[in-house]
Structures are given as structure tokens and as C-alpha cells.
N, C-alpha and C positions, 0 to 999 in steps of 0.2 A: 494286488499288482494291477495296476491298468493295462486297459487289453490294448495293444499297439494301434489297432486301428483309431482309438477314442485317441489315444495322443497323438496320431500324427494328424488326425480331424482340428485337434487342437493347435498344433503348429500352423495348417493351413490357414486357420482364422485371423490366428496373431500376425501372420505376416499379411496377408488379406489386412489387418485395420493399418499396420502399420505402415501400408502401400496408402489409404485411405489418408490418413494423417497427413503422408507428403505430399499427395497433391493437390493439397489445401494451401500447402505451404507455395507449392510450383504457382499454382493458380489465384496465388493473393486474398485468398477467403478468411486466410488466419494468418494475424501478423507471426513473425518468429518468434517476440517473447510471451505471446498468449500462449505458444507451444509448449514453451520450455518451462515456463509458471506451472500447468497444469502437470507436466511429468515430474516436477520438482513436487507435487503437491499429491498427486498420486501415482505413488510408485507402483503398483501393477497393472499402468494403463499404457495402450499402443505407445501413447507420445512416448513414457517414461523406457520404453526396451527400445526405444531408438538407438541407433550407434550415431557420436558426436558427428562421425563424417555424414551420415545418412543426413540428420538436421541441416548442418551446413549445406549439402550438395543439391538438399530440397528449398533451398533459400535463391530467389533469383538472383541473375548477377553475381552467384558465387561458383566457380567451374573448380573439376578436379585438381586443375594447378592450385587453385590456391588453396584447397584445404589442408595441406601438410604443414605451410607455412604460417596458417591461421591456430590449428592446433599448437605447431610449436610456441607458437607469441604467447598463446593463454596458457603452455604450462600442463596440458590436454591430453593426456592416452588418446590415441587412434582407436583403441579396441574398449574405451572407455563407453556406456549407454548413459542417455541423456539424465536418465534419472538415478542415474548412480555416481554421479559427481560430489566430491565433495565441498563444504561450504566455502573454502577457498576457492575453487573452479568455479562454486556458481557467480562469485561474487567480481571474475574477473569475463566468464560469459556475455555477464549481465553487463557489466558495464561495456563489454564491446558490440552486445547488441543496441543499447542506450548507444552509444557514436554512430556505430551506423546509421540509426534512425536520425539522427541529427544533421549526419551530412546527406542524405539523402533530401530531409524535407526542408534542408536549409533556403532560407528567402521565402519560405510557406509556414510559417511556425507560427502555431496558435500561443497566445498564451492563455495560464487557463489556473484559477483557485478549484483547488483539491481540498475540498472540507474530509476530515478521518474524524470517524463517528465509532460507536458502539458501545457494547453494555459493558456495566461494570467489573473489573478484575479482567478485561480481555487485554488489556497490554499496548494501551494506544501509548503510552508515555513512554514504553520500551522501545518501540516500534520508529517513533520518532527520533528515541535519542538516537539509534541506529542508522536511522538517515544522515544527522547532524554531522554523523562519527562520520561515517565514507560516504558522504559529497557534501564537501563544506560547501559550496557553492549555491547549494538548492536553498530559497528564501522561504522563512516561517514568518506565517503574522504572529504580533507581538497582543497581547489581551493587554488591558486598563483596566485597571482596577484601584479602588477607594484602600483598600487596607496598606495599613503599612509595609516600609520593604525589610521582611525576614534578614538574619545575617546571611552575608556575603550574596545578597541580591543586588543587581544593577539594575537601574531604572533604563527601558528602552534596549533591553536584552531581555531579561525575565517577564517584566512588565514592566508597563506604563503607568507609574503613580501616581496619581491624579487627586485633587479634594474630590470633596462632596461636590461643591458649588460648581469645578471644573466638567465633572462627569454629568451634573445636569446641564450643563450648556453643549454639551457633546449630543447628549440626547436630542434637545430642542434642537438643535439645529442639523438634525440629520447626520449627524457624523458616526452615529452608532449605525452596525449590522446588527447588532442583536445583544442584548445586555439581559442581567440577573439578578436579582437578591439571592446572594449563596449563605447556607447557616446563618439565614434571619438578619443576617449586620451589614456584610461588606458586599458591595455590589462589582459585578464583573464584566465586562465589555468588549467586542470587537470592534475596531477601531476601521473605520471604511477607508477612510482615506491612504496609510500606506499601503491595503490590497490595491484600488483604485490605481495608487501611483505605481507600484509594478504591474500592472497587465498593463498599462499602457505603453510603459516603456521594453514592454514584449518580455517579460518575465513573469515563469508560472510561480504559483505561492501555494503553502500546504496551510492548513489551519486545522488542529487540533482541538477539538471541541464536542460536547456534550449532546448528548440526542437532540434536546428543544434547541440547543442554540444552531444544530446543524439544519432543523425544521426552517427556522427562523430567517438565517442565511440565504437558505433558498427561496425564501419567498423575497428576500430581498434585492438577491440576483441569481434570477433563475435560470445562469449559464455555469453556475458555478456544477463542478462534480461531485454530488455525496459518496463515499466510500466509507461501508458498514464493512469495521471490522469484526471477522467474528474467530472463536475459540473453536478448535478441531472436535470438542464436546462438551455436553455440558459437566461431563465429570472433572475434565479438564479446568474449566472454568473453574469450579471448588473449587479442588485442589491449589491454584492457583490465589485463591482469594485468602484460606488458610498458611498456606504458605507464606505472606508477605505481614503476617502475624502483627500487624497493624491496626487490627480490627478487633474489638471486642467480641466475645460469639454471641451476644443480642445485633452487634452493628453489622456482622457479617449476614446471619439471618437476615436482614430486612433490607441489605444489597441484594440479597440473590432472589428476594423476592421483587425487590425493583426491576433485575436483572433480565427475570423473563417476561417481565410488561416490554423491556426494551426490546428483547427478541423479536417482537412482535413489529419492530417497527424498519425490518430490514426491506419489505419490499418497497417502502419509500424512497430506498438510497440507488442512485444507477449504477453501484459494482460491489460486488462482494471478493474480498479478500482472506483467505482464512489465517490464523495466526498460530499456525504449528509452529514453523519454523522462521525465528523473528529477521535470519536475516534476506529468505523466500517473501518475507511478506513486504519489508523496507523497499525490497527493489521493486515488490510488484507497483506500488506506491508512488516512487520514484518514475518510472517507465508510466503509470498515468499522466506524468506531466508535461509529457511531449507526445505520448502515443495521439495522434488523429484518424 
């Protein structure tokens, strides 16, 4: 049995970081959803034992009137803790902290290519279709590639089907960000020009791609944001590789020794997102593309 003084020593603390936590929030040191991300992501930390109203009333510009009204719109317990929401509450949070940010920095609004990287079996493809799914709105680059188009693919949605002869003039004339020979035959491309023409026209864009090609990216425009996604473990990762039972056990072996050369390649990228929970990690994702 704990001796009462060690647990109330321990209550003290947690309300102690949890004071700590808000007036980060008060004080504009940590935006609201880098709060809410980490209590979504670890649940026995100060952020995640916040009460929803506590979050909200430590948000500037959000006063007592309006959090019962704020709660009710999203659907929200009052007595609800921020890391005990479930994935329907995070995902309509999320999306009203995403507006807020938006009408706040409106007429200052960056745009900005989000390169999503990471090793093999961590679930960038999942990650993405889950963005596509809740916010149709948010633009993906489209890759070029020589191979033909699989059934029920469309050219300039899935890819850009291009010749041989097409793709080399892509290359020579600078229009590629970064191209590949993939399995020895068909080559594969990111195409600069529609990134190029959405940031200009003040839209951010995500792009879904491969370690070297995220390397590649970045040397080619070095304002671009890398985001290594990574797996909550590496057991995780297995499991997850086996699971999608796609793989030969020779082809999975020699992913997962690929997999942790690519480990190695996270301090390269400026944010780390983990991929416990795919739809904690879509928003986080999403909210890089307007956070400034």
C-alpha cells in the first residue's frame, strides 16, 4: 500500500507540471495542437490529464464564456481529459484547432511542401490515405512514372504516365525534384512543376516518398519540411510488416534490414511524428501545413 504522504507528494507534482504545461499554452511557447498531439501520443503525461476545459481556458483569446459552448459544438464532456478523448473527439478538436489557426494567421499564410518519409512497413501509405479520407481539400503531388497504368488507374490522379523519351526530357530540363530506377526497369519521378505551381498560388502540398527521394527534395528546395514517420516500436514495425503478408519471409527479412539503415536517417528530417495511432498522426501531418 503506498504510504499517503508518497501519493499526495505525487499529486503535487502532477498538478505542479500540469500548471507548467498551461502556461506555455498562456504564454504562446507551445502552440495548442503541439499540446494536444503529445497528450494524444502519451497518455500518462501532464498534457494528457488535462481537463478539455483546462486546455481550452489555457488557449489565448478563449475565456470561460466560451468554453461550454466550444465543448458543446465538438460533441465534448466537460469532465472529459485531453488524453482521453476518443478518436471521434480527436478528430473533430483537431479539426477546430486546424480553423482556428487558420483564421487567426489568415492574410500571413505560408505555403509550405511537407515531404512524409520513413522506413519500411511504418504506414506512410495508410497515413496518407487517411488524410485524403477527412480533408479532401489538402493537395498531394502526383509522382511520373515510365510503367504502365495498372487496372483501374488514372493518369494525373495516381500517376503521371509518361514514355521513356517524355521522362528523359523531364529530367534534362530540370523539371524533375528527384527521380529513381525502381526494381531495375521502370523509373519514378517527382514532378517540380505542379509543387512549384501550388506554393505559388498559396497552397501547401504533401508528398509521399522514399528516404533518398525525401534527401533528394531537400537539396533541391531546401524550404521544403521533412517528416520521418516513425512506428511506436520496432516490434511494432514487424508485426506490422508480417501482417500485411505481402512479403515473402526472405523479402521481409531484408526490408527490415533495410529498415533499420533507415532508422538511422531520422535526424535528417525537421519533425518527427510517431504512427501509433493513424488517425493522431494524419492530423498531426495535416496541422504541419499551416502551423508557422
Amino acid at each position: 500500500m503506498r504510504d499517503p504522504r508518497e501519493a499526495s507528494a505525487i499529486a503535487v507534482e502532477r498538478r505542479r507540471a500540469r500548471a507548467a504545461v498551461k502556461r506555455t499554452l498562456e504564454a504562446g511557447e507551445r502552440s495548442p495542437f503541439s499540446v494536444a498531439v503529445h497528450a494524444w501520443r502519451e497518455k500518462d503525461s501532464a498534457e494528457a490529464e488535462l481537463r478539455v476545459t483546462e486546455f481550452l481556458g489555457s488557449i489565448p483569446g478563449i475565456g470561460e464564456v466560451k468554453i461550454p459552448r466550444i465543448l458543446n459544438d465538438l460533441g465534448i464532456s466537460p469532465r472529459k481529459r485531453l488524453g482521453a478523448l476518443g478518436t471521434r473527439q480527436v478528430g473533430t478538436l483537431s479539426a477546430w484547432l486546424d480553423a482556428r489557426t487558420s483564421k487567426i494567421s489568415h492574410g500571413d499564410k505560408r505555403s509550405r511542401l511537407v515531404v512524409v518519409a520513413g522506413p519500411t512497413a511504418v504506414g506512410k501509405g495508410t497515413v496518407v490515405a487517411r488524410i485524403r479520407e477527412r480533408h479532401p481539400d489538402v493537395r498531394f503531388s502526383v509522382s511520373a512514372t515510365t510503367r504502365p497504368p495498372r487496372p483501374g488507374e488514372t493518369d494525373g490522379e495516381h500517376y503521371f504516365f509518361v514514355t521513356d523519351n517524355e521522362f528523359d526530357r523531364l529530367i534534362e530540363t530540370d523539371q524533375m525534384l528527384e527521380w529513381a530506377v525502381v526494381h531495375g526497369h521502370n523509373r519514378y519521378g517527382t514532378p517540380r512543376g505542379p509543387i512549384v505551381e501550388a506554393l505559388d498560388s498559396g497552397h501547401s502540398i504533401i508528398l509521399e516518398i522514399d528516404i533518398q527521394g525525401a534527401r533528394n527534395v531537400k537539396r533541391a528546395m531546401p524550404e521544403a519540411l521533412l517528416v520521418f514517420l516513425i512506428p511506436p516500436s520496432w516490434e511494432e514495425l514487424v508485426r506490422r510488416l508480417q501482417a500485411r503478408g505481402t512479403e515473402s519471409p526472405e523479402e521481409q527479412a531484408r526490408r527490415l534490414e533495410t529498415a533499420k539503415s533507415e532508422f538511422d536517417a531520422q535526424s535528417e528530417f525537421d519533425v518527427t511524428v510517431v504512427n501509433d495511432d493513424v488517425d493522431v498522426a494524419a492530423e498531426a501531418v495535416v496541422h504541419l501545413m499551416t502551423d508557422t
